[in-house]
C-alpha positions in Angstrom: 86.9 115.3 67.4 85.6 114.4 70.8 86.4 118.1 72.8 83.0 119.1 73.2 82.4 115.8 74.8 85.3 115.8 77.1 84.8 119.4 78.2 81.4 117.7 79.5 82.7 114.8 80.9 85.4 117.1 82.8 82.4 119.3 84.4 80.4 116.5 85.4 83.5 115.1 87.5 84.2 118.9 88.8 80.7 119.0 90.0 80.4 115.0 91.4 77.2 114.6 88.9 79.5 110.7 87.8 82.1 109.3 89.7 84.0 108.5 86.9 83.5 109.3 82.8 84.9 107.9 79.5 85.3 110.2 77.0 84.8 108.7 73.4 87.0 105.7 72.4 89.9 106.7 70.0 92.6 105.5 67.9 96.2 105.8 69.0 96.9 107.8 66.0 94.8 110.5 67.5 96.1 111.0 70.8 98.3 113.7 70.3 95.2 115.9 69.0 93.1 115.0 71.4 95.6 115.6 74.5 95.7 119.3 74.8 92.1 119.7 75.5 91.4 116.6 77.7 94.6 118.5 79.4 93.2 122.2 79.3 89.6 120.7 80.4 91.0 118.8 83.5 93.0 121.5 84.7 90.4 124.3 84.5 87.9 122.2 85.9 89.9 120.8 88.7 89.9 116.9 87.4 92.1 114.4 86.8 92.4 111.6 83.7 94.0 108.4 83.2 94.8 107.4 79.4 93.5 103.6 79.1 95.0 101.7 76.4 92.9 98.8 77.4 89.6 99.7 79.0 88.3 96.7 80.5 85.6 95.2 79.0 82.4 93.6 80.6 79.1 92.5 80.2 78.0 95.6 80.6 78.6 96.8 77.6 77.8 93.8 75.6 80.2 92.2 73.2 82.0 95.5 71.8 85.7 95.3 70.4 87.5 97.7 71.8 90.6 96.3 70.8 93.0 98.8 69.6 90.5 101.9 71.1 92.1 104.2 73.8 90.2 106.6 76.6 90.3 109.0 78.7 88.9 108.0 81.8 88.0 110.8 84.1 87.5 111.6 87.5 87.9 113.9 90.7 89.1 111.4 93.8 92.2 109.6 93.5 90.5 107.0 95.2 88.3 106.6 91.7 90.9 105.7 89.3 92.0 103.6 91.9 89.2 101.7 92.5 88.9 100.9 88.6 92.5 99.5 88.8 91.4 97.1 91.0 88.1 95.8 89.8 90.2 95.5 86.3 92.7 93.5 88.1 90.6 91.6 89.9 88.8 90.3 86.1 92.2 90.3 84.8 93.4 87.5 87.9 90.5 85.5 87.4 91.0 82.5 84.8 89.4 82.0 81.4 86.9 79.6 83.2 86.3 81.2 86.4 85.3 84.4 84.8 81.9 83.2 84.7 78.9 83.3 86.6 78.2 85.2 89.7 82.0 86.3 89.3 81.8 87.9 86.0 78.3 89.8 86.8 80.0 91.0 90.0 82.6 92.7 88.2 80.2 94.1 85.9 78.3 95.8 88.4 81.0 97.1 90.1 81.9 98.9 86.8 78.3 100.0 86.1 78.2 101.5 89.7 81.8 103.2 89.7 80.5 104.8 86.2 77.5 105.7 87.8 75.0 103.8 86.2 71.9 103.7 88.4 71.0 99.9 90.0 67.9 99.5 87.4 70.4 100.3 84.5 72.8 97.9 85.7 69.9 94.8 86.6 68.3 95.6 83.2 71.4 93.2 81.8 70.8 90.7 83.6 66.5 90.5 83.1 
């Protein structure tokens, strides 16, 4: 189970050490067990979560399926979660072949920066 894990994601949004966190990708089917804590944890810490059925996927993390896989994504400013929304809609707007390029790194990085992935993490992608 992935509570030990969210408890640490939740403190390091408390305590603006990441922007944003993804607890561990999860099945559907486990949802309901998970819920409670990723609840409990956000409240005592003072956070907030968004259940992402359909985490969007970039180049940063390579080609993994995360079809089917559910998160938690976690945060502490509204204008966070917000902020994802938009860089997921902007990928999501863009066609098949205009999601290329200078586009489709840009999004990237934007994701890599909102997760707080330091500029020489991010770059090393691209080298």
């Amino acid at each position: 189970m992935h509570v030990g894990e969210i408890k640490a994601w939740c403190e390091a949004a408390k305590n603006d050490a990441k922007r944003m966190s993804l607890s561990a990708p999860f099945k559907p089917e486990d949802y309901n067990e998970i819920k409670p804590y990723m609840f409990e944890y956000a409240q005592n810490n003072g956070v907030k979560y968004y259940l992402e059925k359909r985490i969007i996927q970039t180049d940063l993390f390579g080609d993994m399926d995360l079809s089917g896989i559910w998160v938690f994504i976690i945060y502490k400013h509204p204008e966070i979660i917000e902020e994802y929304l938009n860089i997921k809609q902007e990928k999501e707007r863009l066609k098949q072949d205009e999601y290329r390029g200078e586009k489709r790194r840009e999004i990237a990085v934007k994701f890599g920066r909102l997760l707080g992935y330091n500029e020489e993490s991010i770059m090393e992608r691209w080298s």
